[in-house]
C-alpha positions as CSV (number, residue, x, y, z in Angstrom):
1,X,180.7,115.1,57.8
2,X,184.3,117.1,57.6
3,X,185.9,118.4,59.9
4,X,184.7,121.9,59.6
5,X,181.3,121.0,59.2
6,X,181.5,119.3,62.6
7,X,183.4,122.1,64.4
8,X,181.0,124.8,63.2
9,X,177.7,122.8,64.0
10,X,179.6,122.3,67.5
11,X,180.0,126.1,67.7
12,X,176.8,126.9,66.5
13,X,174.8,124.0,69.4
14,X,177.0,125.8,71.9
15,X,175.7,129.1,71.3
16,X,171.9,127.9,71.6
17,X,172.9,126.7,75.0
18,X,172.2,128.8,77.7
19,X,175.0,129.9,79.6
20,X,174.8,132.8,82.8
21,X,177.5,134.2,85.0
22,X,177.1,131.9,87.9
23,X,178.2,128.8,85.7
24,X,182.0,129.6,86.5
25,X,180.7,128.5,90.1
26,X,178.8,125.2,89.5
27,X,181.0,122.5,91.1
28,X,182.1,119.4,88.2
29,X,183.2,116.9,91.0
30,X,179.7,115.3,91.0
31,X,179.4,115.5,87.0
32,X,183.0,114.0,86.8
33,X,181.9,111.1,89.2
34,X,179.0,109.8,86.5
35,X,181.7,110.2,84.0
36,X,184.2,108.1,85.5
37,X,181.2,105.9,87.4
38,X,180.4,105.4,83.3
39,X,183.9,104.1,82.4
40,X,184.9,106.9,80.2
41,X,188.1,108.3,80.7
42,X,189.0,112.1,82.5
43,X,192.0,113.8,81.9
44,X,192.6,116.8,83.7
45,X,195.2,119.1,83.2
46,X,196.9,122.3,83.9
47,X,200.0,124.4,83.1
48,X,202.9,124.4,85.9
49,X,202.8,127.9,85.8
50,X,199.2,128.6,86.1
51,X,198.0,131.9,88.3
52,X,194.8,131.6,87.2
53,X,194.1,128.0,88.4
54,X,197.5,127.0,90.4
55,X,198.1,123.0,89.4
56,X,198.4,122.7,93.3
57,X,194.9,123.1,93.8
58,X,193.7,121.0,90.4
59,X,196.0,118.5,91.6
60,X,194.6,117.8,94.9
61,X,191.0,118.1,93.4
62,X,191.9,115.1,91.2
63,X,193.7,113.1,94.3
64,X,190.7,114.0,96.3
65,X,188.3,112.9,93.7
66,X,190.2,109.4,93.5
67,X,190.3,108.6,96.9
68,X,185.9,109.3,96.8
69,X,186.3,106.9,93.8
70,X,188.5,104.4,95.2
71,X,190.7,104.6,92.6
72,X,194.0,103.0,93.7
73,X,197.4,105.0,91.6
74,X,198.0,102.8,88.4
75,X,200.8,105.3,86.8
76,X,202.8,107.3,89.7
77,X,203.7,111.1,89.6
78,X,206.7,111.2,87.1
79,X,207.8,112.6,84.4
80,X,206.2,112.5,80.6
81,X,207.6,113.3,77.4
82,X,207.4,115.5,74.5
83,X,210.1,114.4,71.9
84,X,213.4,114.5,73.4
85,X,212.1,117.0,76.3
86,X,209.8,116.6,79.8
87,X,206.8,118.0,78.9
88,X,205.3,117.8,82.1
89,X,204.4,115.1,85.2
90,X,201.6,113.1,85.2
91,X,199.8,110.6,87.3
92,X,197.1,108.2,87.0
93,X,194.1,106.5,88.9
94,X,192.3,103.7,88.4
95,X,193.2,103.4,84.5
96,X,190.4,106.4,84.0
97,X,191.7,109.5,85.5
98,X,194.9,111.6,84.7
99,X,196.3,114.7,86.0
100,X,199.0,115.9,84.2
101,X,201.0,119.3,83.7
102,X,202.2,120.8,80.4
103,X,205.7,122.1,81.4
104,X,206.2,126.1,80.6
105,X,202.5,126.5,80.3
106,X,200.5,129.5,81.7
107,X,196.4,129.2,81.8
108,X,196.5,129.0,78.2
109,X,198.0,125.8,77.7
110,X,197.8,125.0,73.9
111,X,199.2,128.7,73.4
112,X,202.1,128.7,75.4
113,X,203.0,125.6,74.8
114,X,201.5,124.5,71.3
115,X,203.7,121.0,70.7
116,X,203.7,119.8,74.2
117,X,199.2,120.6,74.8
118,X,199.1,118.7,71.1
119,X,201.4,115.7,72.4
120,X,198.9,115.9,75.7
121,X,195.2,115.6,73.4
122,X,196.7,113.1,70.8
123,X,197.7,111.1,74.4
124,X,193.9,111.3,75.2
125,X,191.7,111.1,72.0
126,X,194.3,107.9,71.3
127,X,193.7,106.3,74.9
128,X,197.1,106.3,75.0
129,X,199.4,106.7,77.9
130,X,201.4,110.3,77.9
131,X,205.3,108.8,76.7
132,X,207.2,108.6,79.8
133,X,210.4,108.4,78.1
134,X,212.2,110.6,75.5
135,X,212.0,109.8,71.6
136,X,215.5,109.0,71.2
137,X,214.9,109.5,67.1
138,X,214.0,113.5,67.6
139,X,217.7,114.0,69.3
């Protein structure tokens, strides 16, 4: 199946699915739990200048969901890389969950900030770590 195929039957499975107006307010914590209690890998992000969902508040939802997990930090709060620029901070827990920020990104990351949101899902889909040092070959 290409690539199109595959995005289109995605589209096209989503819109059978029936959504209403008080999905916005269905809480993920417990769905996230089965996720991570299933060893598959959460990434949760947000733009550092966010208004719609401030990273302040996504951030301590991912601390607070850690500490129910008992997920001890396996990559502190620092600094991650986009080329030769910080593209944003990150932390890890437990070697399954990440919070990171996109540096410069509003609510919509991946238009704001098209390189660094790209840098962010390669990262994931590659179960790779987000660079925490600059590509000294892009200076």
């Amino acid at each position: 199946m290409d690539i199109w195929t595959s995005i289109l039957t995605s589209f096209f499975v989503a819109s059978l699915l029936n959504y209403n107006s008080s999905d916005g307010n269905t809480n993920m914590v417990p769905s996230l739990k089965r996720i991570l209690d299933h060893g598959i890998p959460v990434w949760i992000f947000s733009g550092d200048q966010d208004s719609v969902v401030p990273l302040l508040g996504s951030r301590t939802i991912v601390r607070e969901l850690a500490q129910d997990m008992k997920f001890k930090v396996t990559v502190p709060y620092g600094a991650w890389f986009n080329e030769d620029q910080v593209g944003g901070w990150a932390t890890e827990y437990g070697n399954l969950l990440t919070f990171a920020t996109v540096r410069g990104a509003s609510h919509m990351v991946s238009y704001a900030q098209p390189a660094r949101a790209l840098r962010l899902f390669q990262s994931f889909v590659n179960g790779q770590r987000l660079p925490d040092t600059a590509d000294p070959s892009s200076g």
